[in-house]
N, C-alpha and C positions, 0 to 999 in steps of 0.2 A: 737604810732609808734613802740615803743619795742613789742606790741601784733601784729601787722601785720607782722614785720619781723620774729618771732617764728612762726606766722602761713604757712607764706610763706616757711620757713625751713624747717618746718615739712613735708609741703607738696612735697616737693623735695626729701628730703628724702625715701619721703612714695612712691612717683612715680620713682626715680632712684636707692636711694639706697637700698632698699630692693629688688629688683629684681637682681642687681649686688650682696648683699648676697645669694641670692637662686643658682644663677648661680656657686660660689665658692663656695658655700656649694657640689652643684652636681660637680663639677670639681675634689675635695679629695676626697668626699665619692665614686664615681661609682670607683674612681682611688682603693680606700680602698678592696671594693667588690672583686677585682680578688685574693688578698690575703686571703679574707676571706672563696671563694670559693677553694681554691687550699689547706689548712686548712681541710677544710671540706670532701672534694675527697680524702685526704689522708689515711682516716678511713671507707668511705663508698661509696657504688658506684653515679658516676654521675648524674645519671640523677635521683635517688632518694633524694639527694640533694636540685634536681632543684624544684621536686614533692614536696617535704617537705616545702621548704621555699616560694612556690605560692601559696599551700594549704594553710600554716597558715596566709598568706598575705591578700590573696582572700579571707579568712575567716573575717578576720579583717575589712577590708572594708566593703565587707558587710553587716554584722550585724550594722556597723555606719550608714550607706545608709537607713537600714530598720530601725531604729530604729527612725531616720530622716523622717520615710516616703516617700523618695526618690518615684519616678514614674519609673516602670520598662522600659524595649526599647520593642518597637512594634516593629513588622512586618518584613520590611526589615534591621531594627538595628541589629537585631540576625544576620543575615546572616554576617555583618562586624564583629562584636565582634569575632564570630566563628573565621571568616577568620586570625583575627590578633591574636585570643588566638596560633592559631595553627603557624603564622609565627613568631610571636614575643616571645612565651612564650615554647610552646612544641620543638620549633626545635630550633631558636637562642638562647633564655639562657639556653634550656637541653641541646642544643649540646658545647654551649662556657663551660659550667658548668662540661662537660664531657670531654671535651678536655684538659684541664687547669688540671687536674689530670696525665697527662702525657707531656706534656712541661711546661715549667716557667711560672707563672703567669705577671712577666712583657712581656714577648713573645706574650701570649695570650693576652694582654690588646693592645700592635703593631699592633697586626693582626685584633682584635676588632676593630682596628680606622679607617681601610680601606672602612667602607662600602660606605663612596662618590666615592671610583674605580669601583665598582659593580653598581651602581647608574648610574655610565656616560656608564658603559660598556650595562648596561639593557637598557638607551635611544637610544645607538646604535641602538641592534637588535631591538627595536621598530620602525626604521626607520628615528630619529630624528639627527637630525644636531648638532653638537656638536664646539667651539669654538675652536681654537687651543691653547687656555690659559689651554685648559681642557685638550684636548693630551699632551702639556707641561707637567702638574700638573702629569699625569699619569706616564710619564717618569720619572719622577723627581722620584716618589714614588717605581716606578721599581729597579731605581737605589740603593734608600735609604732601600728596603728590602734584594738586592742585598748583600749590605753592611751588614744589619744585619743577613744576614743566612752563611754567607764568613766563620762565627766561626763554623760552624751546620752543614757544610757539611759531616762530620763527621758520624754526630749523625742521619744523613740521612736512613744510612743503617741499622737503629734499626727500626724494626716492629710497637714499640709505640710509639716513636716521630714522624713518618709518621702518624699514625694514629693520633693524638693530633693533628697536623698540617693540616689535612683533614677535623678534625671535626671544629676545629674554624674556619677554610674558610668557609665552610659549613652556618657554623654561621651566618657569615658576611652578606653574598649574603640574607638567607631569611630574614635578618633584613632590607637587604636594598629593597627586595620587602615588605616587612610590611610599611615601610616608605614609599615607593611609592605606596601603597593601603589606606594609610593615609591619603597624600595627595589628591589621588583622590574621596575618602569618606569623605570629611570634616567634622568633626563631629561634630552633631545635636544633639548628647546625652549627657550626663554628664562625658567628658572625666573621673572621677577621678572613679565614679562610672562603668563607663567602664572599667577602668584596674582594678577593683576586681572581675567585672567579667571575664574579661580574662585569671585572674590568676587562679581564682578556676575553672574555666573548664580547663584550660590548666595539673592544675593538679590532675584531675581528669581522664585525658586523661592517661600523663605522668604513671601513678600506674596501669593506665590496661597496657600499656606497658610492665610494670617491672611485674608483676602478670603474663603475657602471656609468657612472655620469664623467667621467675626465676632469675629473678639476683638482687631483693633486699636482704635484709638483715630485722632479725627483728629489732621492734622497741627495744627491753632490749639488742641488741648488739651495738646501736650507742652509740659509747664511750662519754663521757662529750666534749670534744675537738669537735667535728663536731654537737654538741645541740647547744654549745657556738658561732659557726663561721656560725650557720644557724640562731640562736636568731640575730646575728650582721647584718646578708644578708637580714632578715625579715623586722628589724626596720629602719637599714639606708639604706637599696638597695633598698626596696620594698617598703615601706610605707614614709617615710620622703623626700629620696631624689626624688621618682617622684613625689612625690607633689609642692616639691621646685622646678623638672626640669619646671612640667606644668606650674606652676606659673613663671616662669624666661622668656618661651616660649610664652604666652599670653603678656607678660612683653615688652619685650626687641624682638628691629632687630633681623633678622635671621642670617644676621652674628654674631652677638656679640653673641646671648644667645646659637651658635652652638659650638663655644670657650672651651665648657666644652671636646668636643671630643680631642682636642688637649692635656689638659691638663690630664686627664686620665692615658694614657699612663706614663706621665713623673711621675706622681704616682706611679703606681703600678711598676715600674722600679725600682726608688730609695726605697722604702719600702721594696719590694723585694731582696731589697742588703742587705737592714739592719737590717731586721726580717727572712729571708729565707738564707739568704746569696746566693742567684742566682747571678749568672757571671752578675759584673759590668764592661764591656770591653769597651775600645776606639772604637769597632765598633759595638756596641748597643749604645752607646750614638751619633756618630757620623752618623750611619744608621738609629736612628729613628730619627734626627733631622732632618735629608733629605728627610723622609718618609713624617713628619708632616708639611713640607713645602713644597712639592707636593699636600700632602690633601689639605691644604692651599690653595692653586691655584684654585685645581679644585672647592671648596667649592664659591671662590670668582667668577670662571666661570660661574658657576652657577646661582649665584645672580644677576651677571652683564645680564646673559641673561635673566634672571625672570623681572628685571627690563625694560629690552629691548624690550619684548615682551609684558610688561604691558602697557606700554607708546606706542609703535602700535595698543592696539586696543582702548585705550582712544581716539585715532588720529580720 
């Protein structure tokens, strides 16, 4: 009796609770990442950064893969991988990575969490019907960045917090076409083996970039401080936590294992205060809290109509 109840334990655990760790694991560490990147942009330019830390990432993985004997992608998997190295890797994390060097790292992790607005705004112009739980959500989220830029307006009229603010939207939007090109390429291949290659072509890309235009730096000028906070972004951004997010996402609902988006932000916010000292103000705390209860909405709009339309064509 006492052997079937230990096995039955184990197996609950093994099927919910480790997934609900993988998910809290990804919920601090991606929150950790904006600090580590903002660290790192301090001392050397962005998007060599982004280059550096998907090089040695994509580096990493692959040699595990080959060594494994993994089976490469045929055919028309190249053509996807390409597509998401270049939306997910060369423009959302070069440009969030780029950006976050010239506003706050909690700011940037805000405006990182918006990609379900861009999501419902890109089914629009697809022509797609959207719920009014979702235009809610949108509002809501209007209102709660509203809130949070009420302090910024200010800082509006400086050249590089406009720019910082252009390139993390920027961000946003091709992360939430990666998402939605994810979506509609289910993936056939070995996700995990997939994002090492995405990473190393992405930064492969990234350095003919910086090589065609001159704006890196060499490598005997990055100071210890940005080895340190790309060593951190390598092992818990790039390698541990998407292993954990993939594994949370295979795991868990899509609302619950999406949970980590909300909590990010509230990361990199209070860290922020207390490592950076960046402005911890009544309206960053009370405008991302309206931001992330908009996302909230829309995220739940979504599901309810994924749902909806599942159950229509069961019918």
């Amino acid at each position: 009796m006492r052997t079937k109840i230990k096995t039955a334990f184990k197996s609950k655990i093994q099927s919910i609770g480790l997934p609900i760790l993988a998910l809290c694991w990804v919920s601090f560490f991606w929150g950790t990442t904006w600090l580590a990147s903002k660290e790192a942009v301090s001392h050397m330019p962005g998007l060599q950064v982004a280059a550096t830390r998907q090089f040695i990432a994509g580096i990493l993985y692959l040699c595990f893969f080959i060594l494994k004997k993994t089976p490469w992608p045929k055919g028309k998997q190249w053509k996807s991988i390409i597509i998401l190295s270049l939306l997910n890797f060369v423009l959302s994390n070069g440009l969030s990575t780029w950006g976050v060097k010239f506003i706050s790292s909690g700011l940037g992790a805000i405006i990182g969490a918006m990609v379900p607005v861009w999501i419902v705004f890109i089914s629009i112009f697809k022509g797609e019907r959207i719920t009014r739980l979702a235009v809610f959500g949108i509002l809501v989220c209007f209102g709660g960045v509203c809130v949070v830029f009420y302090e910024h307006l200010l800082d509006f009229l400086q050249p590089n917090f406009r720019f910082g603010i252009v390139l993390s939207i920027a961000a946003t939007i091709t992360w939430a076409f990666g998402t939605l090109y994810t979506k509609k390429k289910a993936a056939s291949f070995n996700p995990y083996f997939s994002l090492g290659l995405q990473m190393f072509i992405s930064s492969i890309l990234l350095y003919a970039m910086i090589g065609a235009t001159g704006t890196g730096i060499r490598i005997s000028e990055i100071p210890a401080n940005s080895w340190w906070s790309i060593a951190y972004l390598v092992i818990f951004g790039s390698i541990l936590t998407f292993i954990a997010f993939i594994y949370a996402l295979q795991k868990l609902p899509t609302e619950l294992s999406s949970l980590y988006a909300y909590m990010n932000p509230i990361v990199a916010v209070i860290l922020g205060a207390l490592i950076f000292d960046e402005p911890l103000t009544m309206a960053i705390v009370f405008g991302g809290s309206i931001t992330l209860i908009g996302l909230y909405l829309i995220n739940y709009a979504m599901y309810k109509k994924k749902n909806y339309n599942t159950n229509l064509n069961l019918k």
